[in-house]
C-alpha positions in Angstrom: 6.7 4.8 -13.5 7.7 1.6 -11.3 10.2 1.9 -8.3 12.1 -1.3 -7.5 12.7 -1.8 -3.7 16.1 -2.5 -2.5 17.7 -4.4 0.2 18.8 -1.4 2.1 15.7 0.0 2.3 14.1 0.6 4.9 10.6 1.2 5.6 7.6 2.3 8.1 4.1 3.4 8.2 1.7 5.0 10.8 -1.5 4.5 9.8 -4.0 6.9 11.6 -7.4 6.7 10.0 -10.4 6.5 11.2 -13.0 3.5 10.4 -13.6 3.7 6.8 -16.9 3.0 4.2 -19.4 2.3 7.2 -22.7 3.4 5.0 -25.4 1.7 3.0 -25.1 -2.1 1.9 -23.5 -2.2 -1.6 -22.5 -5.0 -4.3 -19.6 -7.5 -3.1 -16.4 -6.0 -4.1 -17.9 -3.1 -5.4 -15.0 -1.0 -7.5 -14.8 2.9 -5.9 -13.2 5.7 -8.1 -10.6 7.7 -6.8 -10.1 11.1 -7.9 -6.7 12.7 -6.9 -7.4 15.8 -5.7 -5.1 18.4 -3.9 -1.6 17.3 -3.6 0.6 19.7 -1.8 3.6 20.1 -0.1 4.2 21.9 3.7 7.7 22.5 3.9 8.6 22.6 7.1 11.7 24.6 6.7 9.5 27.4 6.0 9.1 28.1 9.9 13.0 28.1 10.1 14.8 31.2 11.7 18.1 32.8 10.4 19.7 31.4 13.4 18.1 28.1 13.2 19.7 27.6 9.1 22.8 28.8 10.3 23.1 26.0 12.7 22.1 23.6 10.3 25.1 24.8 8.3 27.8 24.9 10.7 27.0 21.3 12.0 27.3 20.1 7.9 30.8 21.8 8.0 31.8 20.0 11.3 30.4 16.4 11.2 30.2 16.1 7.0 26.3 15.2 8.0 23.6 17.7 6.0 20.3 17.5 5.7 17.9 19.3 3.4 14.6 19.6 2.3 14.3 18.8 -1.4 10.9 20.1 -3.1 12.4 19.1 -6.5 11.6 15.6 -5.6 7.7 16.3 -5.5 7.0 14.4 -8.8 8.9 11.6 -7.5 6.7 11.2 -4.4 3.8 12.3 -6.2 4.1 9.5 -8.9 4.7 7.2 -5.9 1.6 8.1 -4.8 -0.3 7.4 -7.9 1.2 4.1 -8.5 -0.4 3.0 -4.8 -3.2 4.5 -5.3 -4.0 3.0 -9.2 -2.9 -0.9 -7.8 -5.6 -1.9 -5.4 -8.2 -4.4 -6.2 -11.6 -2.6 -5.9 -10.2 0.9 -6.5 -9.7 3.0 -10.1 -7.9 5.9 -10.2 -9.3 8.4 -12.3 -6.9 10.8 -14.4 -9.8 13.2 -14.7 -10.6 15.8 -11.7 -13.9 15.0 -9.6 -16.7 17.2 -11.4 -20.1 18.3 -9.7 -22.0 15.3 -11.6 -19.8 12.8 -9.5 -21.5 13.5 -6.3 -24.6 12.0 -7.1 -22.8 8.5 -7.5 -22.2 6.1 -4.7 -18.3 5.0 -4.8 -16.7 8.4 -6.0 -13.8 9.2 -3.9 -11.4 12.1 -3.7 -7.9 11.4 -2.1 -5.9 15.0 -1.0 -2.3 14.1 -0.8 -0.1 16.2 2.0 3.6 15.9 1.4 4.6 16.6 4.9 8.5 16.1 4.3 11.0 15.1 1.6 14.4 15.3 3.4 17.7 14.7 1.5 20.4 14.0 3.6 24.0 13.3 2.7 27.2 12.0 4.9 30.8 12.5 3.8 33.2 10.7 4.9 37.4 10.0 3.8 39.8 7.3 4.4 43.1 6.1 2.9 44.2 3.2 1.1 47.3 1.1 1.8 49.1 3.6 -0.4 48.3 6.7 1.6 46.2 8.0 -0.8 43.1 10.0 0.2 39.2 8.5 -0.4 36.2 10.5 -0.2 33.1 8.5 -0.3 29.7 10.1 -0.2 26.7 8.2 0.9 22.9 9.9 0.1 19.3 9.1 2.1 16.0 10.2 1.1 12.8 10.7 3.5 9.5 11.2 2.6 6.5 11.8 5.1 2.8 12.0 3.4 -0.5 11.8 4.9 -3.7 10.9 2.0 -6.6 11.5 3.1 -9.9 10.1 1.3 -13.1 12.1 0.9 -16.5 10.8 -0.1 -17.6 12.7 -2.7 -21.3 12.7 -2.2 -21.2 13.7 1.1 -18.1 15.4 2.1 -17.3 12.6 4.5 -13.9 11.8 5.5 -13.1 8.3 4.9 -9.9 7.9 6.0 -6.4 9.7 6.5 -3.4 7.5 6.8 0.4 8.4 6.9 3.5 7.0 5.8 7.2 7.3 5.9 9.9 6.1 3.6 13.1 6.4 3.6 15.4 5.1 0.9 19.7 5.2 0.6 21.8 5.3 -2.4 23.6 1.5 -3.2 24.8 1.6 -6.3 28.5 2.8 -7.5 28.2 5.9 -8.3 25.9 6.6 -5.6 23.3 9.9 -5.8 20.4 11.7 -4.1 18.0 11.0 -7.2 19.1 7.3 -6.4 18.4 7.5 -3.0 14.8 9.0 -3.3 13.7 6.5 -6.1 14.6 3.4 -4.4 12.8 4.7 -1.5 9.4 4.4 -3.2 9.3 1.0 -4.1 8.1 0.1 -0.8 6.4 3.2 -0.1 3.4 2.5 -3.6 3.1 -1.2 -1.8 1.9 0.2 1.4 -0.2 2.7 0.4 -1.9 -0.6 -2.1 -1.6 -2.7 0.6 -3.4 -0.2 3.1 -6.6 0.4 0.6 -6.9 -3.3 -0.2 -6.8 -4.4 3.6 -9.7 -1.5 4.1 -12.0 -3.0 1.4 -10.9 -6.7 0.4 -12.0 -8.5 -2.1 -14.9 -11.5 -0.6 -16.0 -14.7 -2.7 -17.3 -17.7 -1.0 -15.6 -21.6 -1.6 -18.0 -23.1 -4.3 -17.0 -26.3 -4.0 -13.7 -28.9 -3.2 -11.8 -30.3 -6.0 -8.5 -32.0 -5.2 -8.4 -34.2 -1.9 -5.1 -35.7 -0.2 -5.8 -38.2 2.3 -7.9 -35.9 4.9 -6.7 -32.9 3.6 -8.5 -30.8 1.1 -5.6 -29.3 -1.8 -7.9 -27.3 -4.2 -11.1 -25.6 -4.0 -13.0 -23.7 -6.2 -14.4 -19.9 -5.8 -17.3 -17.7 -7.2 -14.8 -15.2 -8.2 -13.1 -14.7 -11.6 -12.4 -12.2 -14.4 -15.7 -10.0 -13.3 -14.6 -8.7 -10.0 -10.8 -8.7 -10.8 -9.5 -12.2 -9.5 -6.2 -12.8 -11.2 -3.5 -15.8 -10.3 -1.4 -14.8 -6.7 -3.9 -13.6 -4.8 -3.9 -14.8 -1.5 -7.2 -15.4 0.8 -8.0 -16.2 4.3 -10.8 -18.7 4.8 -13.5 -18.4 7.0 -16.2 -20.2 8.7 -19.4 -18.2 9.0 -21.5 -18.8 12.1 -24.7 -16.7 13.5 -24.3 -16.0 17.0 -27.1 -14.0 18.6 -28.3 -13.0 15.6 -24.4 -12.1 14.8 -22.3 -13.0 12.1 -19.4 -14.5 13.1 -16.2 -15.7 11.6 -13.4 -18.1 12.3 -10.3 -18.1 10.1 -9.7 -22.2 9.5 -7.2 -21.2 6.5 -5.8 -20.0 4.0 -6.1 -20.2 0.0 -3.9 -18.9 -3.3 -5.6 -18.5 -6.8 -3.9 -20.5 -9.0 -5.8 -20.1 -12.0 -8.9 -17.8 -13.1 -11.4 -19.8 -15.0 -14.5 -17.8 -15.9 -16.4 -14.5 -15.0 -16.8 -15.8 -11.7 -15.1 -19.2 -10.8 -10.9 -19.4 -9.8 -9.4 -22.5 -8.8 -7.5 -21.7 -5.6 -4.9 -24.1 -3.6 -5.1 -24.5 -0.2 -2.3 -23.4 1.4 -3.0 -23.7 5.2 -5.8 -25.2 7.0 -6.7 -28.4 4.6 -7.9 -30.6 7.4 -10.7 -28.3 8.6 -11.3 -26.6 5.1 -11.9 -30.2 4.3 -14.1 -30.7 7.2 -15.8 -27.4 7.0 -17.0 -28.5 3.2 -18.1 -32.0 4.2 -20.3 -30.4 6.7 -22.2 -28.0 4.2 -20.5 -25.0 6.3 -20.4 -21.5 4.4 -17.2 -20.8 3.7 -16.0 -17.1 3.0 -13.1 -16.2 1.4 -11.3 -12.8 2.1 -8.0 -11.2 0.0 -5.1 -10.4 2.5 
């Protein structure tokens, strides 16, 4: 299932993880496999007194303002989650549950999903027309609050927990809380992709230059194609690698796009930033890496 993101939506995420995958040397762009593991959700209203509900209902009553939780939109958030996770580059999302066997290979992750909130909220409000007659419009928002957190399988390490909020508002005509939730997620699966493939991007080095405008290079080839994933759109940074004390060290110079995918492992890119020193850079015999943003 695909949400859409709309133009009311509005969106934020605090990522708190800790540094992620710092282990062994491994292939470039090595693919890990995720495992969903527990997903559950703490409903903070448990820890709500008798008192502390009644208030809530009295100021509905008063202001036309409520807010609930809503566990029946647990799928909702839960599909979300498995669209984020499925959509990175160097990640697959198994449909299977981790088994014992999968410990003993390097790349098996489990991610533990904690639904921390899913708040429905809904404001009423009346007016009247030119004729005197009485409107009541109702206007819905939805908030989610998750946390995911990613476990090595082999050796029980935690890899990473971030958290996200979304929150999404009914637009349409006949406006609804369903609405309001689902168009809240649209956002919410690109961040969580967005997060996992700014934690392991995918690296290819510039091959060689193709097209060249006056002092500017315009295309360049990389040593990355249908094998590893490349696929027209994906943006790259580019990089000059120096050694510095015995250091690698890198200095962005640009930026590229994939424009086509032309083997196993060659993509033309276009330069989109940077073509005076990109060209430079290749005229010097300068390693040049490549890195997905």
């Amino acid at each position: 299932m695909c949400f859409q993101p709309v133009k009311k939506m509005l969106l934020t995420a605090a990522l708190c993880c800790c540094a992620m995958f710092v282990s062994a040397q491994v292939e470039r762009n090595q693919v890990y496999n995720i495992f969903l593991g527990e997903v559950k959700y703490s409903n903070p209203n448990d820890r709500l007194t008798s008192t502390d509900a009644l208030g809530q209902i009295m100021r509905a009553a008063v202001t036309g303002k409520a807010t609930v939780q809503a566990p029946e939109y647990q799928e909702v958030v839960k599909t979300a989650v498995v669209n984020g996770l499925s959509r990175a580059y160097r990640y697959r999302l198994s449909e299977r549950q981790a088994q014992f066997g999968d410990a003993s290979e390097v790349g098996n992750l489990v991610a533990d999903v904690n639904i921390t909130n899913i708040a429905a909220s809904s404001e009423t409000s009346s007016y009247k027309d030119k004729n005197g007659r009485t409107h009541i419009s109702t206007k819905y928002r939805g908030d989610v609050d998750v946390t995911i957190t990613l476990t090595d399988v082999g050796t029980g390490d935690v890899l990473g927990s971030p958290s996200f909020s979304a929150s999404g508002t009914s637009s349409s005509a006949t406006p609804s809380q369903e609405e309001a939730f689902r168009n809240g997620m649209g956002l919410f699966v690109n961040r969580i992709t967005n997060w996992l493939n700014q934690t392991l991007p995918l690296q290819a080095n510039i091959i060689e230059g193709n097209a060249v405008k006056k002092d500017k290079q315009k295309t360049v080839y990389i040593d990355l194609g249908n094998r590893e994933g490349a696929y027209a759109g994906i943006h790259f940074g580019v990089y000059v690698i120096t050694m510095v004390a015995g250091r690698e060290a890198r200095q962005q110079i640009g930026k590229l796009k994939v424009e086509s995918v032309m083997g196993d492992d060659i993509s033309l890119c276009k330069v989109q930033s940077g073509g005076k020193d990109i060209k430079k850079a290749i005229d010097a015999g300068k390693q040049l890496l490549v890195i997905s943003q």
